[in-house]
ROSE-4610 file (N, C-alpha, C; in Angstrom, 1 decimal, always signed):
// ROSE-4610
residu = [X/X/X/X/X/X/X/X/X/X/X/X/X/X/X/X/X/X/X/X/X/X/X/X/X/X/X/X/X/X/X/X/X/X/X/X/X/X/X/X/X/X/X/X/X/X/X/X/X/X/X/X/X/X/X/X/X/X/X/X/X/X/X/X/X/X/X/X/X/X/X/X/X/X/X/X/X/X/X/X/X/X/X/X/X/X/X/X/X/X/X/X/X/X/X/X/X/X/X/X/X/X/X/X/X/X/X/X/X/X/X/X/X/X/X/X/X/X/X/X/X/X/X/X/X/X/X/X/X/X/X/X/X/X/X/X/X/X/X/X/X/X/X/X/X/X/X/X/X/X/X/X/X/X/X/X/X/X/X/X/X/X/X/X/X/X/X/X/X/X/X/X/X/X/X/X/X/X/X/X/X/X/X/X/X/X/X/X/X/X/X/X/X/X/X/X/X/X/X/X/X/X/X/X/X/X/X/X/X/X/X/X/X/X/X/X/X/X/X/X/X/X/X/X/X/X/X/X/X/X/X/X/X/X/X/X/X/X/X/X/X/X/X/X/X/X/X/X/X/X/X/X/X/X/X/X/X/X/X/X/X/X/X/X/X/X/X/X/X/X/X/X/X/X/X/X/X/X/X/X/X/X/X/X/X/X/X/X/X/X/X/X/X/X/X/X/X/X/X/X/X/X/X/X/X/X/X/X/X/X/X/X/X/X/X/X/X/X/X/X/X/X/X/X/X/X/X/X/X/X/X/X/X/X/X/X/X/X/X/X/X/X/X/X/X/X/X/X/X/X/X/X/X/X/X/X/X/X/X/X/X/X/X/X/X/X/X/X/X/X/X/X/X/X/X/X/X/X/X/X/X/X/X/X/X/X/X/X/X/X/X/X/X/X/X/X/X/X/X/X/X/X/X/X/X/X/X/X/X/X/X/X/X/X/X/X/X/X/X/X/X/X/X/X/X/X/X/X/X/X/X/X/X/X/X/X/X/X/X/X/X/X/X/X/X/X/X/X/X/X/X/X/X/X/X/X/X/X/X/X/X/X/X/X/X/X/X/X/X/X/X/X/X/X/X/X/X/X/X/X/X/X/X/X/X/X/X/X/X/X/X/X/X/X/X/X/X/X/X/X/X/X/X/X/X/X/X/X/X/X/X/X/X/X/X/X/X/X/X/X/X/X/X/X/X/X/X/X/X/X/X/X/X/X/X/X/X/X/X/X/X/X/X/X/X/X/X/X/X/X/X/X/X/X/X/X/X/X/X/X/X/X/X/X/X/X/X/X/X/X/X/X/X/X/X/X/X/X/X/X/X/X/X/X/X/X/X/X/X/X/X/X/X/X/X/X/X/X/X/X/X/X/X/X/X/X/X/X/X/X/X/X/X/X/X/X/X/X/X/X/X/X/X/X/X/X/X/X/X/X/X/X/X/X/X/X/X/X/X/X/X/X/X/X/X/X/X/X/X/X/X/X/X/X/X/X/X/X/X/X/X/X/X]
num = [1/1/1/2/2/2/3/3/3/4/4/4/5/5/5/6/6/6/7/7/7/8/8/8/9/9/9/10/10/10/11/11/11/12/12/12/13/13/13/14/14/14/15/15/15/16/16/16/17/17/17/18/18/18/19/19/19/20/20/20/21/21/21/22/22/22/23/23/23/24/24/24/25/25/25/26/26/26/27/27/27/28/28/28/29/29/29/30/30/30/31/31/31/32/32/32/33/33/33/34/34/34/35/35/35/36/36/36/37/37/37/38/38/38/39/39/39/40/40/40/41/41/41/42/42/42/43/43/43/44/44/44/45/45/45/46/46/46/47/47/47/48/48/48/49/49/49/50/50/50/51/51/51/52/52/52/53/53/53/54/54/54/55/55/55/56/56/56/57/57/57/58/58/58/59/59/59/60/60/60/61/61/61/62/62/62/63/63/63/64/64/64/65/65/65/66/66/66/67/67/67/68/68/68/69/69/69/70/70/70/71/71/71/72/72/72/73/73/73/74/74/74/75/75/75/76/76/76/77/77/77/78/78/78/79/79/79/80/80/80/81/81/81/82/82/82/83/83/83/84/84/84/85/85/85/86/86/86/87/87/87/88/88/88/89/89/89/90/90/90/91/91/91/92/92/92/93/93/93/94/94/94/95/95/95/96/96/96/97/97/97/98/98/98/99/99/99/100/100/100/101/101/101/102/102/102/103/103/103/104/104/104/105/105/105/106/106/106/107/107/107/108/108/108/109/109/109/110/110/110/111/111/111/112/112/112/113/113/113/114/114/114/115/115/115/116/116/116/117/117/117/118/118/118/119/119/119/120/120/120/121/121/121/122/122/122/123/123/123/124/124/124/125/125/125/126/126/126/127/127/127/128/128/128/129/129/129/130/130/130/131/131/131/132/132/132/133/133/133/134/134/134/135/135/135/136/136/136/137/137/137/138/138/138/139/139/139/140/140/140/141/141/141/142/142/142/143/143/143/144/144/144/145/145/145/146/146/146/147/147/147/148/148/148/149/149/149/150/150/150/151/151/151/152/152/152/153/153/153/154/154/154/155/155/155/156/156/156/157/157/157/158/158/158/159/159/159/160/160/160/161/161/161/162/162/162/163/163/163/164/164/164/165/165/165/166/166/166/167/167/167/168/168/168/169/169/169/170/170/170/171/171/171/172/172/172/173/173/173/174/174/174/175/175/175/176/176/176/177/177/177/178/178/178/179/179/179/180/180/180/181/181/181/182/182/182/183/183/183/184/184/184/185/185/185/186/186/186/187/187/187/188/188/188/189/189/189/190/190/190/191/191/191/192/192/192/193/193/193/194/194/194/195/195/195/196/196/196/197/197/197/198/198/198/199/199/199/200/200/200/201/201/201/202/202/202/203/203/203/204/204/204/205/205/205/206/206/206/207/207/207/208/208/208/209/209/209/210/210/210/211/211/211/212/212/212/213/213/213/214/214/214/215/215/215/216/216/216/217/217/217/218/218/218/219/219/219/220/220/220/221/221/221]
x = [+4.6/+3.9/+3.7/+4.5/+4.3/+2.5/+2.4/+1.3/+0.4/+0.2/-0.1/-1.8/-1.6/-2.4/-3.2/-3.1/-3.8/-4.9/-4.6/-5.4/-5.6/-5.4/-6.1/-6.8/-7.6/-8.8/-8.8/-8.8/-9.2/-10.3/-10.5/-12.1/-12.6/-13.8/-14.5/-14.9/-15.5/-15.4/-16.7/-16.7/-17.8/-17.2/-16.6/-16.3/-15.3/-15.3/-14.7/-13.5/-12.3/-11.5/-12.0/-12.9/-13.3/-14.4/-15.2/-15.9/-15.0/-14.2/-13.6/-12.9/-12.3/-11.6/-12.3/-13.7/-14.4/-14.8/-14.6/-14.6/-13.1/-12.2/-10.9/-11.3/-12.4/-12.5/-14.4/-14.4/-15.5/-16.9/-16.9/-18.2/-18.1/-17.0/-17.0/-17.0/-16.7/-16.2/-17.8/-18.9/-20.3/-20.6/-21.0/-21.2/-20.9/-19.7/-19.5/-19.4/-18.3/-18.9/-20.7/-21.1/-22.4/-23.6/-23.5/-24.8/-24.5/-23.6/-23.7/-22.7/-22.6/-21.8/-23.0/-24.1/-25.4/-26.5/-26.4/-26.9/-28.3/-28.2/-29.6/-30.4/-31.8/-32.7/-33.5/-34.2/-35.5/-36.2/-37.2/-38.1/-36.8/-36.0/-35.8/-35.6/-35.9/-35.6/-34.1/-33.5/-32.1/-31.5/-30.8/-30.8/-29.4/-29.0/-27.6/-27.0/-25.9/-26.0/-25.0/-24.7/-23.5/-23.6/-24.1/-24.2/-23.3/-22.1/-20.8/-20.8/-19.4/-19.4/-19.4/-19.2/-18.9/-20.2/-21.0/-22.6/-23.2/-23.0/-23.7/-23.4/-22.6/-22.2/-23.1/-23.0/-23.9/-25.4/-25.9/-26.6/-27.7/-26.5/-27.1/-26.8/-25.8/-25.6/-27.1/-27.5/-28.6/-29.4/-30.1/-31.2/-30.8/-29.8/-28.8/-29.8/-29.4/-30.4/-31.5/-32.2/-33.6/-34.4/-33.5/-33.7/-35.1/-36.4/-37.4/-37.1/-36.8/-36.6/-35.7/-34.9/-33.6/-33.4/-33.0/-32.8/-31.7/-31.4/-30.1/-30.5/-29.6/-29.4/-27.9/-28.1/-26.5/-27.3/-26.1/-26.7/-26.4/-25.8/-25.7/-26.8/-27.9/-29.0/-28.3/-27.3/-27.3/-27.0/-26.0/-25.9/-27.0/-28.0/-29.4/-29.7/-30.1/-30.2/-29.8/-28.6/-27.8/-28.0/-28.7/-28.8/-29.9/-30.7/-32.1/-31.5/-30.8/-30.2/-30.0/-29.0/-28.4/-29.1/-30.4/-31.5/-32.0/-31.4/-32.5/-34.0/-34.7/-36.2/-36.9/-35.7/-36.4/-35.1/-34.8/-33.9/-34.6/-33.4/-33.8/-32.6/-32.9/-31.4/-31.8/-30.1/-29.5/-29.2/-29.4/-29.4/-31.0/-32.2/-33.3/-33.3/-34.2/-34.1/-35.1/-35.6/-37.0/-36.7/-34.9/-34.3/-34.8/-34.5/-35.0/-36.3/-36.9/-38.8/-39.0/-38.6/-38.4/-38.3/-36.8/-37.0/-37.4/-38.1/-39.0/-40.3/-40.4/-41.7/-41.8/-40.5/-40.7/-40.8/-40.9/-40.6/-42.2/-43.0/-43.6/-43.8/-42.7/-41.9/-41.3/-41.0/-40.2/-38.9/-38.5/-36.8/-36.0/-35.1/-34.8/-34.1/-34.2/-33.7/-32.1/-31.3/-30.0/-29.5/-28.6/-28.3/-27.2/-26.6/-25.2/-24.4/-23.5/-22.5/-21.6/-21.6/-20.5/-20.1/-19.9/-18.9/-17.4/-17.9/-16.3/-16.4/-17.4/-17.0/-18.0/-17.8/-18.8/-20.8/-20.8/-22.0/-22.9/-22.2/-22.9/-23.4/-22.6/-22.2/-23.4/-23.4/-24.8/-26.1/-26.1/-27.2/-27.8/-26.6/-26.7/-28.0/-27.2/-27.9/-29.3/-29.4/-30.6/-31.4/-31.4/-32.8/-32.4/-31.9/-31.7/-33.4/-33.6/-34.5/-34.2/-34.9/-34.8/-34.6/-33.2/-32.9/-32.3/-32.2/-31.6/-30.0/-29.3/-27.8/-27.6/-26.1/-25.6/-24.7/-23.7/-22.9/-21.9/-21.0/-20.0/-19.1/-18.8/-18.4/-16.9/-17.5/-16.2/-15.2/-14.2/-12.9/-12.9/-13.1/-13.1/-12.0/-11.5/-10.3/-10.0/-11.6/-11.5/-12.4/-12.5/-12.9/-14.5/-15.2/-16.8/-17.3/-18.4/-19.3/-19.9/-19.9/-21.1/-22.0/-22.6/-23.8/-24.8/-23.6/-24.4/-25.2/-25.3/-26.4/-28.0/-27.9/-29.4/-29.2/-28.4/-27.6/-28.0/-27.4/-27.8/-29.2/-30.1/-31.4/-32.3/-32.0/-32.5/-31.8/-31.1/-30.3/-29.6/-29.1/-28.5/-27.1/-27.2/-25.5/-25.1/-23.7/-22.6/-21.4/-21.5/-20.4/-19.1/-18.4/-17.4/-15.9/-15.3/-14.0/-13.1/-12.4/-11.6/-11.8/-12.4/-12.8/-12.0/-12.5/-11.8/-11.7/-12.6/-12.8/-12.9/-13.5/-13.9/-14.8/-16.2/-16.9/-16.6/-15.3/-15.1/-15.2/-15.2/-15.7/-16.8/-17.9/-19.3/-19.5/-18.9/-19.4/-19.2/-18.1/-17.5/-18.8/-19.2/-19.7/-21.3/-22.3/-22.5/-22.8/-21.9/-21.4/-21.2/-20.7/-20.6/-22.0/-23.0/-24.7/-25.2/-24.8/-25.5/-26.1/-26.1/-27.0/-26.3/-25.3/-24.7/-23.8/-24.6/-23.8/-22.9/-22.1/-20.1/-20.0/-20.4/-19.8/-20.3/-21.6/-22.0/-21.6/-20.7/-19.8/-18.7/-18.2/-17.3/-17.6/-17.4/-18.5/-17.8/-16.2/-15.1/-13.9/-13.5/-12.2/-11.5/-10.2/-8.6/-7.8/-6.7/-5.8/-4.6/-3.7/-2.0/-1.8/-1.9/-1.1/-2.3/-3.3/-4.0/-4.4/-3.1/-3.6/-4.0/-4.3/-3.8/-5.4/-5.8/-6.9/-8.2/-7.8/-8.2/-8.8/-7.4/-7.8/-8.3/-8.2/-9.0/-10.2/-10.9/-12.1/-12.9/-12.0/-12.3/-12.8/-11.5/-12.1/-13.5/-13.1/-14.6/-16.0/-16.1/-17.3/-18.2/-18.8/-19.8/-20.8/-19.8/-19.5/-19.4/-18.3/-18.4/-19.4/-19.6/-21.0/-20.0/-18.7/-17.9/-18.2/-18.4/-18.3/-16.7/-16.7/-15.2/-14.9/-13.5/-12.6/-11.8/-11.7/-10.9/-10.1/-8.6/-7.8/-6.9/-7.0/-6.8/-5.3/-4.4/-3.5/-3.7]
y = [+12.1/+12.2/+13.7/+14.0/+15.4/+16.1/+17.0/+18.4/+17.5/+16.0/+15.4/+16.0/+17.6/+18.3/+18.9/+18.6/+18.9/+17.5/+16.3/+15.4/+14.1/+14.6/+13.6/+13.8/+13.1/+13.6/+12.7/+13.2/+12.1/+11.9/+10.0/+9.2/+9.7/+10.6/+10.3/+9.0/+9.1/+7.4/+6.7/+5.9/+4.8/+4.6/+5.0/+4.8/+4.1/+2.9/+1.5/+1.9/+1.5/+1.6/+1.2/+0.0/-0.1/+0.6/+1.3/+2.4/+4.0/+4.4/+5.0/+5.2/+3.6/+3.6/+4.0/+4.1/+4.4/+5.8/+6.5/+8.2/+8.4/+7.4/+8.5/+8.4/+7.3/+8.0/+8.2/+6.7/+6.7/+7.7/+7.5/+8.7/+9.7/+10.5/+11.7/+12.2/+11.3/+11.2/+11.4/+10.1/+9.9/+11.2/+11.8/+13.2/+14.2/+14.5/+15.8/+16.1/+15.0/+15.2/+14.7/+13.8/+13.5/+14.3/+14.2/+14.9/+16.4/+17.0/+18.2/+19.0/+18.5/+19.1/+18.7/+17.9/+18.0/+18.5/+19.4/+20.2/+19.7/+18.6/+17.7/+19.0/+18.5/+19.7/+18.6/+19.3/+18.6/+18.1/+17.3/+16.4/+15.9/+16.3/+15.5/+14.3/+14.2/+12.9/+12.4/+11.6/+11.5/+9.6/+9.8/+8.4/+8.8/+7.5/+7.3/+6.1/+6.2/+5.5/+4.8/+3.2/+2.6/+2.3/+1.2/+1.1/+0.2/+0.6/-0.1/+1.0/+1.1/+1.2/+2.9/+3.7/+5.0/+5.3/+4.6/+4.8/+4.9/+3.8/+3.3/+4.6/+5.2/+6.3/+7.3/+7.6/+8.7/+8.5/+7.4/+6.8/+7.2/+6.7/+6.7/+8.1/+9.1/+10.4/+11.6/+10.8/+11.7/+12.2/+11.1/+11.6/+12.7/+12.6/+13.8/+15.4/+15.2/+16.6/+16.8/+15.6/+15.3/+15.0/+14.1/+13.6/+12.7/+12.4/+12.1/+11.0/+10.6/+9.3/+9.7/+8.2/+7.7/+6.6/+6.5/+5.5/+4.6/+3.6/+3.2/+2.1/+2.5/+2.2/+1.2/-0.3/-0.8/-2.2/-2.8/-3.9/-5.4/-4.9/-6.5/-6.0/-7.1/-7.1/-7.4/-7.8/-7.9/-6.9/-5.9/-4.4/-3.9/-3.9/-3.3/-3.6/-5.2/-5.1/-5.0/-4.5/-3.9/-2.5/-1.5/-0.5/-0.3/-0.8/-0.7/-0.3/-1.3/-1.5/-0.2/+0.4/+1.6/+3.1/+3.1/+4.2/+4.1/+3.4/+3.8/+3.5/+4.3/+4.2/+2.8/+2.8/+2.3/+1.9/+0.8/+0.1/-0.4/-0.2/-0.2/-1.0/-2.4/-3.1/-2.3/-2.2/-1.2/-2.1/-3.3/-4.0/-4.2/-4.3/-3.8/-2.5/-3.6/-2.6/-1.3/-1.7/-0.2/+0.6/+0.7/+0.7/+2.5/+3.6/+4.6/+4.7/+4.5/+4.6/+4.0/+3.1/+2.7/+3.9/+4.6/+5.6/+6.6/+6.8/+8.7/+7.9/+7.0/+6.5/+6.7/+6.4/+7.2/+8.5/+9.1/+10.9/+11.7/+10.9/+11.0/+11.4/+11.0/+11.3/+12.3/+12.9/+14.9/+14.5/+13.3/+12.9/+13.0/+13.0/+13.3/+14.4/+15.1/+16.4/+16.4/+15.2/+15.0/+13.2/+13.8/+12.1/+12.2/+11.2/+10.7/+10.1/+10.2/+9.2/+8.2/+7.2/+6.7/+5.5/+5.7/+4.4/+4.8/+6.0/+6.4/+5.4/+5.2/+5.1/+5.8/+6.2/+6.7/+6.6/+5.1/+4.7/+5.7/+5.3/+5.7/+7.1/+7.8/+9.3/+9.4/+9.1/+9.2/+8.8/+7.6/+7.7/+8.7/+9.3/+10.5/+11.5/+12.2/+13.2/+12.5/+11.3/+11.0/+11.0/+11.1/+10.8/+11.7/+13.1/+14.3/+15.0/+15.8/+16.9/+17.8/+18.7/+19.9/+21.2/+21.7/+22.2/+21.6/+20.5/+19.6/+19.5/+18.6/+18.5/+16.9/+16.9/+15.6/+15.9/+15.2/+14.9/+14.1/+14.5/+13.3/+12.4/+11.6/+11.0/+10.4/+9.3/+8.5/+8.9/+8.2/+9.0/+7.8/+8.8/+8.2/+8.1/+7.0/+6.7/+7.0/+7.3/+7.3/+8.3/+9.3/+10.2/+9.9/+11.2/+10.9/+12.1/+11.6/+12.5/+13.3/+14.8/+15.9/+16.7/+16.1/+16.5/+17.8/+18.5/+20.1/+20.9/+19.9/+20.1/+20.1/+19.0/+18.8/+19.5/+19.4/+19.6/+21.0/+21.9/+23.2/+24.4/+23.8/+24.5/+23.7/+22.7/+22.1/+22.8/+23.3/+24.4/+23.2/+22.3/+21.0/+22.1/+21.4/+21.7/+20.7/+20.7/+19.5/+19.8/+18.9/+19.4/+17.6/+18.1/+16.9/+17.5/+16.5/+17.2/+16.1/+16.6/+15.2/+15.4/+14.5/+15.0/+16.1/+16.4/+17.4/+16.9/+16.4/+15.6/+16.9/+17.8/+18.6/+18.6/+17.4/+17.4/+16.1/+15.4/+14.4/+14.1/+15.6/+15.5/+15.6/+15.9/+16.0/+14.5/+13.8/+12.7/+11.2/+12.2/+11.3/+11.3/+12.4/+12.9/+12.2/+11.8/+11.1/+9.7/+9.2/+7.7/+7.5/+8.5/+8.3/+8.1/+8.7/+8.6/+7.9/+6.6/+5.9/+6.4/+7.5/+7.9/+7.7/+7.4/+6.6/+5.4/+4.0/+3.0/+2.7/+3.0/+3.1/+1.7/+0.6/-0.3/-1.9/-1.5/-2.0/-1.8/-1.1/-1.4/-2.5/-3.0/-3.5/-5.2/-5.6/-7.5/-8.6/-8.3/-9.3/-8.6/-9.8/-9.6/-10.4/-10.3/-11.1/-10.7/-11.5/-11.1/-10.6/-9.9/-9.4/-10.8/-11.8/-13.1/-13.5/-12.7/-13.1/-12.2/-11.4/-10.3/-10.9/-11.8/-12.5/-12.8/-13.3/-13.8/-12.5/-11.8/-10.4/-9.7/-9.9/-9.1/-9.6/-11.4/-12.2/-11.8/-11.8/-11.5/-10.4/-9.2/-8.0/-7.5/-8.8/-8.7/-9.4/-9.9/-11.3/-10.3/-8.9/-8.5/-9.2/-9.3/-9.6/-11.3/-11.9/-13.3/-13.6/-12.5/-12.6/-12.2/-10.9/-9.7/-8.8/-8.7/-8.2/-6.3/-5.8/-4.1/-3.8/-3.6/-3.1/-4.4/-4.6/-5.9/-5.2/-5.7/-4.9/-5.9/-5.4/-6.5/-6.0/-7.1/-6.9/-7.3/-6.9/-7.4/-8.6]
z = [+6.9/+5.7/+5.3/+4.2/+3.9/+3.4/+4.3/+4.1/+4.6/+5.8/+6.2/+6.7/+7.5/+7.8/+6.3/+5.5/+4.4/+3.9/+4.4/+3.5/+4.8/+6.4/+6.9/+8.1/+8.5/+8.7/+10.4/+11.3/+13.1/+12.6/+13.1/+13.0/+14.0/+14.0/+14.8/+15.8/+16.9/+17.3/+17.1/+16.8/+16.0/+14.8/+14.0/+12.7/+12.7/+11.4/+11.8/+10.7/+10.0/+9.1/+8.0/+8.4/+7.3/+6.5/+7.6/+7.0/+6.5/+7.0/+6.9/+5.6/+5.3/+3.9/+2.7/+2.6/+1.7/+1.7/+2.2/+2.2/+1.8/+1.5/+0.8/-0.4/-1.1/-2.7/-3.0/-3.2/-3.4/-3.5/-1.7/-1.1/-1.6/-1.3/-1.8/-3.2/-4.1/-5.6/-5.9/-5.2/-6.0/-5.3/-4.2/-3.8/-4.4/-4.5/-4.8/-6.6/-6.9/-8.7/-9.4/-8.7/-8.6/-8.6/-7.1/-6.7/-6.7/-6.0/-5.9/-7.4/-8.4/-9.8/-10.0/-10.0/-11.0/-10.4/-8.9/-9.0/-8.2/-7.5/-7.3/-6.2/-6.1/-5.7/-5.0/-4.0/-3.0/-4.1/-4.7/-5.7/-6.6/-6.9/-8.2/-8.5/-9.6/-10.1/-11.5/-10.3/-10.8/-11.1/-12.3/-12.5/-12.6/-12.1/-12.2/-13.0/-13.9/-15.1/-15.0/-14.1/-14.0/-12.0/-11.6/-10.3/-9.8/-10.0/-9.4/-8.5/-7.5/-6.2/-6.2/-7.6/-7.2/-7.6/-8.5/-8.6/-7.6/-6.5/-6.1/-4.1/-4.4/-3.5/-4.2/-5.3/-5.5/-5.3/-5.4/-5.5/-3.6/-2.7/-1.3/-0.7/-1.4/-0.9/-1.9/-2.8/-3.4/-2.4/-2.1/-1.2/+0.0/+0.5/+1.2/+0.8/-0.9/-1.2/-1.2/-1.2/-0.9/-2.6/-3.4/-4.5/-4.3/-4.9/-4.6/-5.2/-6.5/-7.3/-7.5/-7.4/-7.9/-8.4/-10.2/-10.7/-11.0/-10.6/-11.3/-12.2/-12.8/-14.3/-15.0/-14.9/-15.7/-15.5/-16.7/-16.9/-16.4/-15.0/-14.0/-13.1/-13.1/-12.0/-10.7/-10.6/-9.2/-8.3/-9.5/-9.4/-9.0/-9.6/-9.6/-8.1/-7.8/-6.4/-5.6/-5.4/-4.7/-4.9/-5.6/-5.6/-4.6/-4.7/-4.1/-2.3/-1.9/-0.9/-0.3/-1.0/-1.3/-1.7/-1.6/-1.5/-2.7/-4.1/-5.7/-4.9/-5.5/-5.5/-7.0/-8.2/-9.0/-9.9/-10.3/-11.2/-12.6/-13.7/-15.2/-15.6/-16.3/-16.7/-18.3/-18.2/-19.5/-20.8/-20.7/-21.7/-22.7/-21.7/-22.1/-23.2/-24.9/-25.8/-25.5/-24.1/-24.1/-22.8/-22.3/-21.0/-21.0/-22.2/-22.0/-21.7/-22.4/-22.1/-21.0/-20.9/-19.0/-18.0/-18.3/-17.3/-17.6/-19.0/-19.3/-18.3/-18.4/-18.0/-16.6/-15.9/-14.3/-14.0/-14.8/-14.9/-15.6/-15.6/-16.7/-18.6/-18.5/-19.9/-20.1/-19.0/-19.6/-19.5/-18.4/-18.5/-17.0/-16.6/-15.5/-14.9/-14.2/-13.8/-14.0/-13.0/-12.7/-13.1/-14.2/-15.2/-14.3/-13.9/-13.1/-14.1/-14.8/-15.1/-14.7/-14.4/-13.1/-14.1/-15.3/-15.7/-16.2/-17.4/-17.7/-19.5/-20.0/-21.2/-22.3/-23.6/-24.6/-24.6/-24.3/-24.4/-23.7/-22.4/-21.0/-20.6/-21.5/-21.3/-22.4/-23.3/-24.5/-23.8/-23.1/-22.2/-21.4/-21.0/-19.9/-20.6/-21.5/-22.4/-23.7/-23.2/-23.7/-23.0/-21.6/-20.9/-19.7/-19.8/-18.8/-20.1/-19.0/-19.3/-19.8/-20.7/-21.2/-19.8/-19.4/-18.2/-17.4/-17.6/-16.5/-16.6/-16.2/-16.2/-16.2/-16.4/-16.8/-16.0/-14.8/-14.1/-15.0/-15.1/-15.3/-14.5/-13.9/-12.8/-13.2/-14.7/-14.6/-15.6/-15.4/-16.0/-17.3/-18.7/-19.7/-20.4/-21.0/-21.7/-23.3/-23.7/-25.5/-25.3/-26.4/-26.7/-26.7/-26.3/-26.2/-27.3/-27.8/-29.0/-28.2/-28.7/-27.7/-28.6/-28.7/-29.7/-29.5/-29.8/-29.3/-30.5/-31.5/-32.5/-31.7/-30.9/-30.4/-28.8/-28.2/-26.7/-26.2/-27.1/-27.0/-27.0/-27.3/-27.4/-26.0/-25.7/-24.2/-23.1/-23.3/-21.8/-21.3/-21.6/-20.4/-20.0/-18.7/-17.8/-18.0/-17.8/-18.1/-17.1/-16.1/-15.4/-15.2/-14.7/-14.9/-13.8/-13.1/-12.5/-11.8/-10.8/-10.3/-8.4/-7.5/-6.5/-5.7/-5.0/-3.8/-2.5/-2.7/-0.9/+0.6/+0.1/+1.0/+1.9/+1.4/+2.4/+2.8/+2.9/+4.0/+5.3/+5.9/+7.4/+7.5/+6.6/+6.7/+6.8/+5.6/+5.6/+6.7/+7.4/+8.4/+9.4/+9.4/+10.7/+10.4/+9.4/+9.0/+8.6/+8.5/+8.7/+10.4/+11.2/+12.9/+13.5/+12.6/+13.3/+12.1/+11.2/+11.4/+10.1/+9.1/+8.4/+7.1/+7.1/+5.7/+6.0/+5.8/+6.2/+4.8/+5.3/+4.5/+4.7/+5.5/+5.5/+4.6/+4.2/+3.4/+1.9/+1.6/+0.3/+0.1/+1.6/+1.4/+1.6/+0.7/+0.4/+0.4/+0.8/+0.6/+1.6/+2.0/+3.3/+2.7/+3.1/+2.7/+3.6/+4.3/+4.9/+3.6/+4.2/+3.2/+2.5/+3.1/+2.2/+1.2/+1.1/-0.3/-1.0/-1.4/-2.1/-3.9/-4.2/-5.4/-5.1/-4.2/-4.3/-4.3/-3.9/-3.5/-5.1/-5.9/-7.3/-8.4/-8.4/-8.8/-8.2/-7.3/-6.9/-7.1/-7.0/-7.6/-9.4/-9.7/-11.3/-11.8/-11.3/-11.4/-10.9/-10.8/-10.1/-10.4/-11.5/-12.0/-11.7/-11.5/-10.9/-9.4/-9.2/-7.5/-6.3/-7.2/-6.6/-5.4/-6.4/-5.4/-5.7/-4.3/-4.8/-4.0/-3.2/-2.5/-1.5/-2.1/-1.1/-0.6/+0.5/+1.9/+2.0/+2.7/+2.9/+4.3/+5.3/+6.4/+7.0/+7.7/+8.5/+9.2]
């Protein structure tokens, strides 16, 4: 495997493959463009907007910085309870027409320090910058396909940061190291098994999230 020494990592031992497989994107994706591009601090309060599985990494690596509240925010409840699982302190379904005042309301109205992005479309990203604080930052997570509005008419006199990138996966040995004691269970992402001969049933299942309550399907030899 070419530059092999550049991108793989010995398991430590306790760490299962199946835990493992989710530090090649995921973990480190919701960490490092997440939490540490938005900058999280000991108290803050950070909502993350989209609690699918790279949410839902940022989500359990927050507290890492010592995020005090963490909200997730999307509009499949099952999502939601499955966040809770996953360290949120407090869940907001995003279809609710009072879903902001919801969460100024956990903040006591000033907003939240660190907005997460984790879906990757226009909407979500407007959410972001509606309910960050004046000083605070917006993370961008997911990779967007259509163009997004940046409203630096209102954007710019609040001091927001805006940060956005594609991972690096540098702190994958941290996180390995980590996951080996037990302090980030990696294995609770993965909610569906298949052997090779059902890869068909595998992507049907995966599409169907919403229906299935599928976050990562793993498929086994």
């Amino acid at each position: 495997m070419p530059y092999a020494e550049n991108s793989l990592h010995l398991l430590p031992a306790g760490v299962s493959d199946e835990q493992a497989v989710m530090l090649s994107d995921i973990l480190p994706t919701g960490f490092e463009i997440g939490v540490q591009y938005g900058r999280v601090k000991p108290g803050d309060a950070v909502a993350v907007v989209g609690a699918g599985p790279v949410g839902l990494a940022a989500i359990t690596t927050a507290g890492l910085y010592g995020a005090a509240t963490i909200v997730a925010v999307d509009l499949d409840a099952n999502r939601l309870e499955k966040a809770r699982e996953f360290g949120a302190t407090d869940t907001v379904l995003s279809g609710s027409s009072d879903w902001r005042e919801q969460v100024l309301a956990l903040t006591g109205g000033r907003g939240v320090d660190v907005a997460i992005e984790a879906v990757g479309v226009p909407g979500t990203f407007a959410m972001c910058t509606d309910i960050v604080r004046p000083g605070g930052s917006v993370a961008n997570v997911g990779v967007h396909g259509k163009p997004v509005e940046l409203h630096l008419e209102n954007l710019w006199i609040q001091n927001i940061n805006i940060s956005m990138g594609l991972v690096n996966t540098n702190t994958t040995p941290m996180l390995l190291k980590l996951v080996a004691q037990g302090k980030i269970r990696a294995e609770k992402f993965a909610t569906h098994h298949f052997g090779f001969d059902q890869f068909l049933d595998a992507y049907d299942t995966f599409s169907r999230a919403a229906e299935t309550k599928a976050l990562k399907v793993i498929l086994k030899s």
